[in-house]
DRENNUGU-940716 format. One line per 5 residues: their letters; for each residue x, y, z of C-alpha. Coordinates in pm, 1 decimal. Layout:
N
a = X Y Z ~ ...
***
This chain:
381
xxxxx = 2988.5 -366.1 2354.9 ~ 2879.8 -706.9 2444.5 ~ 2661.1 -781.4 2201.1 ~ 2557.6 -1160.3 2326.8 ~ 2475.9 -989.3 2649.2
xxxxx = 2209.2 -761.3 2440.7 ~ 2089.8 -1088.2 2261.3 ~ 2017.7 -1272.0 2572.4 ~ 1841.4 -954.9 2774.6 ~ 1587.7 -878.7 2454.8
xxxxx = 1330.9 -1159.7 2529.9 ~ 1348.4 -1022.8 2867.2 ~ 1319.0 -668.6 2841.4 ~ 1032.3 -755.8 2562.3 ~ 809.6 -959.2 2789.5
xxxxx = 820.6 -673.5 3072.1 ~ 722.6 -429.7 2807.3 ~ 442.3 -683.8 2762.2 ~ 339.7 -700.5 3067.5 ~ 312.9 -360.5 3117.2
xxxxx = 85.4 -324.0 2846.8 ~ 274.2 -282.4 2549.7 ~ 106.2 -540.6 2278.7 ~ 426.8 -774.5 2151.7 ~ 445.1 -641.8 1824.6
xxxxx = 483.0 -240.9 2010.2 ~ 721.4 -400.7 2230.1 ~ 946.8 -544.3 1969.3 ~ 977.2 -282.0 1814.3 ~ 1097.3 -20.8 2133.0
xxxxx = 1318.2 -252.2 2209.8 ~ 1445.8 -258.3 1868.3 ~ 1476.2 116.5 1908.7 ~ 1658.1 89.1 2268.9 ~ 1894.1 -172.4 2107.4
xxxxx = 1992.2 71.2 1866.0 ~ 2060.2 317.5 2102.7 ~ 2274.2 59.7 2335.4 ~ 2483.2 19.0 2004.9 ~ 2511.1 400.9 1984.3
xxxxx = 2609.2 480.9 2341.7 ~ 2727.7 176.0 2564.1 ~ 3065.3 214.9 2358.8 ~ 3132.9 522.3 2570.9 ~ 2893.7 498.6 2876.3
xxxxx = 2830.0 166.6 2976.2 ~ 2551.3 119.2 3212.6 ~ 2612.3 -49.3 3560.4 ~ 2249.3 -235.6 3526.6 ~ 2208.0 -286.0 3130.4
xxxxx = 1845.0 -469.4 3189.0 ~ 1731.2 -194.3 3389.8 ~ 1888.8 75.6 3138.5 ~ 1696.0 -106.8 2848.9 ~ 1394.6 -146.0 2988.6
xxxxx = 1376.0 279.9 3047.2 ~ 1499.5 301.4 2748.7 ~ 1294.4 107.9 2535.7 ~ 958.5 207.2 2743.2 ~ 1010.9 579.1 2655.4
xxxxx = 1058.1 446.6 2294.1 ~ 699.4 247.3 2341.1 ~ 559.0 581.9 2510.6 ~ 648.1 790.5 2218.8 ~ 548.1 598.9 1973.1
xxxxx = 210.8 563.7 2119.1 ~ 152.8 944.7 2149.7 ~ 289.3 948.9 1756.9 ~ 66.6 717.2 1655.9 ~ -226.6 892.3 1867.6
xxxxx = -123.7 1248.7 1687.9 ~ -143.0 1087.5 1332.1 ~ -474.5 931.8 1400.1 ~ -597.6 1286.4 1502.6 ~ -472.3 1403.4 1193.5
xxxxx = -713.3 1160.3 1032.0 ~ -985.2 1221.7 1225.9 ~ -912.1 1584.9 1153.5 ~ -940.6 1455.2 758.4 ~ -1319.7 1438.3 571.1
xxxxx = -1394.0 1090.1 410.6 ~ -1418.0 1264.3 66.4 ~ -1118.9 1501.6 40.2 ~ -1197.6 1838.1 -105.8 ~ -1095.7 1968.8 -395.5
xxxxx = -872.7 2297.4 -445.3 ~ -549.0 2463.1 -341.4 ~ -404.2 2198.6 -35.0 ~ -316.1 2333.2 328.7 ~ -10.8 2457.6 434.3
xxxxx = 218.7 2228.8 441.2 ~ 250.0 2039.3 807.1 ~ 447.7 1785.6 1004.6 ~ 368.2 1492.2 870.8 ~ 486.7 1557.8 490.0
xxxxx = 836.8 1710.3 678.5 ~ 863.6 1382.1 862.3 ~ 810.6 1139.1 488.1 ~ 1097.7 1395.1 344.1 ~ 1318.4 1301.2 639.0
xxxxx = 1249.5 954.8 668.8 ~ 1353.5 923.0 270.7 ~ 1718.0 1000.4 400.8 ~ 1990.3 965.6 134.5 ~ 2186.2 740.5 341.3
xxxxx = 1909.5 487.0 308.1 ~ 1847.7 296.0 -46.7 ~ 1497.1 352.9 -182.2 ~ 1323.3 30.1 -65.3 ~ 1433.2 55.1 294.6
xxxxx = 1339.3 404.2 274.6 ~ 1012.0 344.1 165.7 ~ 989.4 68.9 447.6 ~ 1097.5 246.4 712.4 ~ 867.4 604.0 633.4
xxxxx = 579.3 337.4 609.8 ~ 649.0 171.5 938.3 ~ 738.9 489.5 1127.8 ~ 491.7 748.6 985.1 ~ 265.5 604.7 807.5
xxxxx = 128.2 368.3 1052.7 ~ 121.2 -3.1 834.5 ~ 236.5 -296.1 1019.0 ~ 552.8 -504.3 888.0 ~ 338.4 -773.5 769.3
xxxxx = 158.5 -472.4 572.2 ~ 409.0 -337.3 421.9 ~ 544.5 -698.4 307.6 ~ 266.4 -761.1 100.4 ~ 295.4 -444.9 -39.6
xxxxx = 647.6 -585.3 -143.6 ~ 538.3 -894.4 -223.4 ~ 817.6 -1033.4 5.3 ~ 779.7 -1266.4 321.2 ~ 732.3 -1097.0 658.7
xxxxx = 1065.0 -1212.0 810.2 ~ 1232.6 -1043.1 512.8 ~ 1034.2 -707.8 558.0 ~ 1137.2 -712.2 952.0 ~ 1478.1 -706.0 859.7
xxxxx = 1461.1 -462.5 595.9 ~ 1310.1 -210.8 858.0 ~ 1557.6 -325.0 1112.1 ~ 1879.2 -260.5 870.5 ~ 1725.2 94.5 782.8
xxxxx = 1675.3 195.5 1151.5 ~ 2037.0 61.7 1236.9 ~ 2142.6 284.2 952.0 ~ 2026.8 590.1 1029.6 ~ 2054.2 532.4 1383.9
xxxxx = 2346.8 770.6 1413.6 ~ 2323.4 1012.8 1160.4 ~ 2156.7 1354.3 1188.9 ~ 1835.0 1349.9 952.8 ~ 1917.4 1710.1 838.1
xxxxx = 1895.7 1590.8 479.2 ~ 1574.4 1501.1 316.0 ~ 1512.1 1251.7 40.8 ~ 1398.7 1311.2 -316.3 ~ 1032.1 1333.5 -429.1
xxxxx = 1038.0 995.3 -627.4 ~ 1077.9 830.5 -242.2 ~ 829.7 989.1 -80.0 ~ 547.8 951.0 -388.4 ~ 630.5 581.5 -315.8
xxxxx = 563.6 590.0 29.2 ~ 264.1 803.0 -29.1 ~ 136.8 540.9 -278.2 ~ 153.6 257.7 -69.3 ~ -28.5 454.8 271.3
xxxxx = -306.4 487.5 0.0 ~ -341.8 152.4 -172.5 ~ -328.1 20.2 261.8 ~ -598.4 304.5 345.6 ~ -779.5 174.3 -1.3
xxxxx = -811.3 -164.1 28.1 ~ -662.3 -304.9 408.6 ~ -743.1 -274.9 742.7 ~ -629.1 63.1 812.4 ~ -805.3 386.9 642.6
xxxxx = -520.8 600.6 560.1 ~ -649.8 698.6 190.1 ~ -780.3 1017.8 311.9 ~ -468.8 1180.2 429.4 ~ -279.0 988.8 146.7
xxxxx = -446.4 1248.0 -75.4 ~ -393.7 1555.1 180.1 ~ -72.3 1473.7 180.4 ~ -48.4 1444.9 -183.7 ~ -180.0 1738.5 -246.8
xxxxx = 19.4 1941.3 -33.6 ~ 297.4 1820.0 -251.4 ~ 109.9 1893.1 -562.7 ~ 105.5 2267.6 -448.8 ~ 465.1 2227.3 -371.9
xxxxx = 599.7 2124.7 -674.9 ~ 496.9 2042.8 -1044.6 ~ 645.5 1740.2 -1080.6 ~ 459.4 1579.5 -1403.7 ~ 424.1 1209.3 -1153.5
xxxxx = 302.4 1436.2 -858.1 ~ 39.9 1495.2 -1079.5 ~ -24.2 1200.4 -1171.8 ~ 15.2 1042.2 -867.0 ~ -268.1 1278.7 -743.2
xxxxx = -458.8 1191.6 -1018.0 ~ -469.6 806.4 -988.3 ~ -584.5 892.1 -610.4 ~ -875.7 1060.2 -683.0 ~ -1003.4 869.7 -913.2
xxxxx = -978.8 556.0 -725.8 ~ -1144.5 727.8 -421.9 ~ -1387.3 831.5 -649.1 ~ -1540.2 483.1 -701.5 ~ -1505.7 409.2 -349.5
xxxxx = -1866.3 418.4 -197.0 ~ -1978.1 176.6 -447.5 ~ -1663.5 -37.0 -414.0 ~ -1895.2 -267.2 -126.9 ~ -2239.2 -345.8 -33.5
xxxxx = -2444.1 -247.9 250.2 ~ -2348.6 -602.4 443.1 ~ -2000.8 -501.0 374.2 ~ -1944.2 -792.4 130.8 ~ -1676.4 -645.5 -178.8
xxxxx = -1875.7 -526.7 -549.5 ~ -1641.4 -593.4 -830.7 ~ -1609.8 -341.5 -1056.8 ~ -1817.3 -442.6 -1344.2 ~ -2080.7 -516.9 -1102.1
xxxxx = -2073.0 -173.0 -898.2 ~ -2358.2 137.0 -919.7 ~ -2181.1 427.4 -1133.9 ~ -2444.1 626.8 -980.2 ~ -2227.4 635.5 -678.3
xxxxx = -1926.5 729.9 -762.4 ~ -1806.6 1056.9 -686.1 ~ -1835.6 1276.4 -1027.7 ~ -1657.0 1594.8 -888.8 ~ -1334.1 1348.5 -785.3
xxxxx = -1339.5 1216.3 -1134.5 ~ -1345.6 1516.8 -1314.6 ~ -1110.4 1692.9 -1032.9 ~ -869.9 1407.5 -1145.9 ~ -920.4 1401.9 -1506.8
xxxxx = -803.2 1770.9 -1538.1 ~ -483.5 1715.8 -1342.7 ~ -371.1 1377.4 -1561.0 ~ -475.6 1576.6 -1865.9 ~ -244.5 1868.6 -1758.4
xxxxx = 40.4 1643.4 -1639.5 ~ 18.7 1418.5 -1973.1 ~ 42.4 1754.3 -2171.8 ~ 387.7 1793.4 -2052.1 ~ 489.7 1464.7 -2251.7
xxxxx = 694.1 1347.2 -1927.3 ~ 523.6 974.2 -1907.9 ~ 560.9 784.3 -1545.1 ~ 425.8 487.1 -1404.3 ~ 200.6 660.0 -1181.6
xxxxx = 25.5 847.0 -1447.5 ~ 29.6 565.9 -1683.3 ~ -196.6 418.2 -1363.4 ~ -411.9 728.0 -1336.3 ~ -484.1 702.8 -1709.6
xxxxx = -625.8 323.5 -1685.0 ~ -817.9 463.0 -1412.0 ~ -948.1 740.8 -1627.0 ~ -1108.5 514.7 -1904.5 ~ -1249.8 275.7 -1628.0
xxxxx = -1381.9 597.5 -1490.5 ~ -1523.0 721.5 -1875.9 ~ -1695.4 431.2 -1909.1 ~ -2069.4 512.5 -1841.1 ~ -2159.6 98.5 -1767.0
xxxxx = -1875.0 -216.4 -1817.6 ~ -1952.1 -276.2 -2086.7 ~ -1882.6 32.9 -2219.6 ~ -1526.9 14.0 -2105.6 ~ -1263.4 82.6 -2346.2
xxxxx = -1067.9 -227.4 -2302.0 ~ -794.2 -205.7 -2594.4 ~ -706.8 125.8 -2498.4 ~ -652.8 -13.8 -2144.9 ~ -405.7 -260.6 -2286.6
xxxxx = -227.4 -22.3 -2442.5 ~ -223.8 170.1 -2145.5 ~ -72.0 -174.0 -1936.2 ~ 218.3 -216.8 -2250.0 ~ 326.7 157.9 -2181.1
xxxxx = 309.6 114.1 -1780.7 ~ 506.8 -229.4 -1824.4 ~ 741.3 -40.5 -2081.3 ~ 829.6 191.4 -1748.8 ~ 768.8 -70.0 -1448.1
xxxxx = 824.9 -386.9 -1606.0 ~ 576.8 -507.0 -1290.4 ~ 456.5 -824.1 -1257.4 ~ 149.9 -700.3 -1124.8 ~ 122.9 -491.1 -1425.2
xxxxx = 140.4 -765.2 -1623.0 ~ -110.8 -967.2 -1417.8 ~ -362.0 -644.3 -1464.1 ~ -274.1 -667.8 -1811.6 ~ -380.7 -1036.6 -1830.3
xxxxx = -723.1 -954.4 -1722.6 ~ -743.3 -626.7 -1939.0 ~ -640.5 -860.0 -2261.1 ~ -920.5 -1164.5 -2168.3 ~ -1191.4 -867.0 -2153.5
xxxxx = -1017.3 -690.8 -2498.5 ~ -926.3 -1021.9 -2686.5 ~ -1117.4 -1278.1 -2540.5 ~ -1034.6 -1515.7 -2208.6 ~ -846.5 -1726.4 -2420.1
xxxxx = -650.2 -1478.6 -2504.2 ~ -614.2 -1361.1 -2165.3 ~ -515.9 -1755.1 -2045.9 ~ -239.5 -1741.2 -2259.3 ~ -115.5 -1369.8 -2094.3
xxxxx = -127.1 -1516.4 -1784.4 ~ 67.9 -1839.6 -1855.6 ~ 390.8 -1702.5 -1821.9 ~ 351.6 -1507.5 -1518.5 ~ 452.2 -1641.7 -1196.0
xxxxx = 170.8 -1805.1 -1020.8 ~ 315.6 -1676.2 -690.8 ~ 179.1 -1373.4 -731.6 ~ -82.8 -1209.5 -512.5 ~ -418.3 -1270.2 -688.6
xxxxx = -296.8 -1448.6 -984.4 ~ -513.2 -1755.7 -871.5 ~ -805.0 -1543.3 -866.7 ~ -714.5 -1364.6 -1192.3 ~ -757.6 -1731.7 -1355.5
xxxxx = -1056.5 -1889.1 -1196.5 ~ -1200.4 -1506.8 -1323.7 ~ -1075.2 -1638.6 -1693.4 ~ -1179.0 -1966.0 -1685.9 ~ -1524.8 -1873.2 -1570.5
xxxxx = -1493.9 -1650.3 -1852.2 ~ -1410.6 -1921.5 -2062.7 ~ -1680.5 -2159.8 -1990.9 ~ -1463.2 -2401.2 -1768.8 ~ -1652.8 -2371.7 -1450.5
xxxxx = -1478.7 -2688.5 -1286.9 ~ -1116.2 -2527.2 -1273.4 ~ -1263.2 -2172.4 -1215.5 ~ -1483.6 -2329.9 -900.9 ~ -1186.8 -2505.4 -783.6
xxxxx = -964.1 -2198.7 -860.5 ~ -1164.8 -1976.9 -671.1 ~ -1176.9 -2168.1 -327.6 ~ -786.5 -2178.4 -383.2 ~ -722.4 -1813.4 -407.3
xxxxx = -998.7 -1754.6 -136.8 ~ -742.1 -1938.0 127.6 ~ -473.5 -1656.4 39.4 ~ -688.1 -1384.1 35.3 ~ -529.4 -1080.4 155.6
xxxxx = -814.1 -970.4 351.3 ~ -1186.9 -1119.1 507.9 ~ -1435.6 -907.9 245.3 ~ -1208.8 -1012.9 -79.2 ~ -1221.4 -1388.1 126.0
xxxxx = -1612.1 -1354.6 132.7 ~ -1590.4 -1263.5 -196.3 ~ -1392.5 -1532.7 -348.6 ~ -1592.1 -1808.7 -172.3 ~ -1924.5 -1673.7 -247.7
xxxxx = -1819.8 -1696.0 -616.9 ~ -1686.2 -2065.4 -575.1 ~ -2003.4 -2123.8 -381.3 ~ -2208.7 -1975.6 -728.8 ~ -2024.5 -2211.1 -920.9
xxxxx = -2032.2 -2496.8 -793.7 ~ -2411.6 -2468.7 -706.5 ~ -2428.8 -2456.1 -1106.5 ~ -2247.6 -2773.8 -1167.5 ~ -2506.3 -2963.4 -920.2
x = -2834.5 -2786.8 -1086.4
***
């Protein structure tokens, strides 16, 4: 195997992928695939023209990933916006193929990467901030899991705990980023629901629904983002809330806590809570300590932060935040919300236009800068 000759023919084989109409990012990846392969089989059968060998290769690797990705997308199209409640479907494809990409031979995280990646639709730079990890390091996760598996028979499926993860992740991408996959993140959910009664299957479901539930009032006719406190209750979804208030209820009976229906439960008060201010805010904490108690998650503890300035006072909520990283996605936004709160408008104003340039996506972008817009227009008046 002449592995500098495979270096030096990749760039090559990627920009004739290209220019057959393969987008780079498509192309990278099938020839990622075909590399794989060259590892698997040029030990025994070398080809006489390796360029020409890769390039077939990796093309038919493009081709079916395209008609994958066009068969999922049907799926979803196949999918309502608002899921409906009741038994799930039989159990299809797609749910096989998250069971078999969560192959024991794989750790947990690259698992989770690779299912995400290769069923699930995300893009690497998705999935990294998912992970909270740079790009470059997500690439090579995927790439390591795909070299891994790349000769073994995936006759073994992973275990439930994997593919809730994966499942999990489609959603909060579908929920809140450029691709709407929440939908069949809750078909697919629920299929496992009727599979198994696994107490964080059920909760898992749970924390779905009643996120989805508040989704038509999550942003405004001009498509700019409504916070929370700020959105019409009127809109949400009452049959999703009370669809997912029975299941958390029945899985939190079984006194089997887990992360995800530690989740579903902060959802359910935020979802009880007939206006904001109404919101039971020191349960909610209580609710973050037991979810840290599993997780230990920094985001968890960021959450927390904001659930302690509403329960204790910003002050309080400052001093919650202070020893969290201020790396962390949102935590910039978390205290310009605090120090509004607080009555510093300078630092919040200033705070705000920061965390707007790190935004994750353009409405939560719009969002930020409108509100560091609104303040500062108050320090001029």
């Amino acid at each position: 195997m002449d592995e500098a000759l495979l270096r030096t023919l990749t760039p090559t084989v990627i920009g004739i992928l290209s220019r057959r109409g393969a987008d780079f990012a498509a192309a990278e990846d099938a020839v990622q695939e075909a590399l794989i392969e060259a590892v698997r089989v040029w030990q025994d059968d070398p080809p006489r023209d390796p360029q020409g060998w890769l390039v077939t290769v990796a093309w038919r690797k493009f081709l079916d990933a395209v008609r994958a990705d066009s068969s999922r997308r049907d799926r979803e199209v196949r999918v309502e916006d608002e899921p409906m409640p009741g038994p799930a479907e039989l159990v299809d494809d797609t749910l096989q193929l998250y069971f078999r990409c969560a192959h024991p031979s794989l750790t947990p995280a690259s698992a989770v990467a690779l299912t995400l990646r290769a069923v699930g639709g995300l893009t690497t730079r998705q999935i990294a901030q998912a992970y909270l990890v740079p790009e470059a390091t997500m690439a090579q996760r995927i790439s390591r899991a795909k070299r891994t598996i790349s000769g073994v028979r995936l006759n073994q499926h992973g275990d439930v705990a994997t593919v809730l993860r994966v499942l999990y992740l489609v959603f909060n991408e579908g929920y809140s980023g450029d691709v709407d996959l929440a939908a069949e993140a809750i078909r697919l959910t629920r299929q496992l629901a009727a599979m198994t009664h696994h107490e964080e299957v059920a909760g898992l479901l749970a924390l779905m629904l009643l996120h989805h539930a508040r989704r038509p009032a999550r942003t405004a006719a001009d498509g700019s983002l409504v916070p929370l406190a700020e959105q019409d209750r009127t809109r949400w979804d009452t049959r999703l809330i009370a669809e997912g208030v029975d299941i958390l209820q029945a899985a939190l009976a079984r006194d089997r806590l887990g992360d995800f229906q530690a989740q579903a439960a902060i959802a359910a008060l935020h979802a009880d809570a007939r206006t904001a201010d109404e919101t039971d805010w020191v349960q909610i904490v209580e609710w973050y300590d037991e979810l840290i108690g599993l997780t230990d998650s920094p985001v968890a503890r960021l959450n927390r932060a904001v659930a302690v300035g509403e329960a204790d006072g910003p002050h309080a909520g400052l001093a919650a935040l202070a020893g969290l990283d201020p790396a962390l996605p949102r935590y910039t936004a978390v205290a310009a919300y605090l120090h509004e709160r607080a009555g510093d408008l300078t630092t919040a104003a200033r705070l705000y236009a920061e965390s707007a340039e790190s935004a994750p996506n353009m409405p939560e972008r719009n969002h930020l800068t409108r509100q560091a817009a609104r303040l500062n227009a108050q320090l001029r008046g």
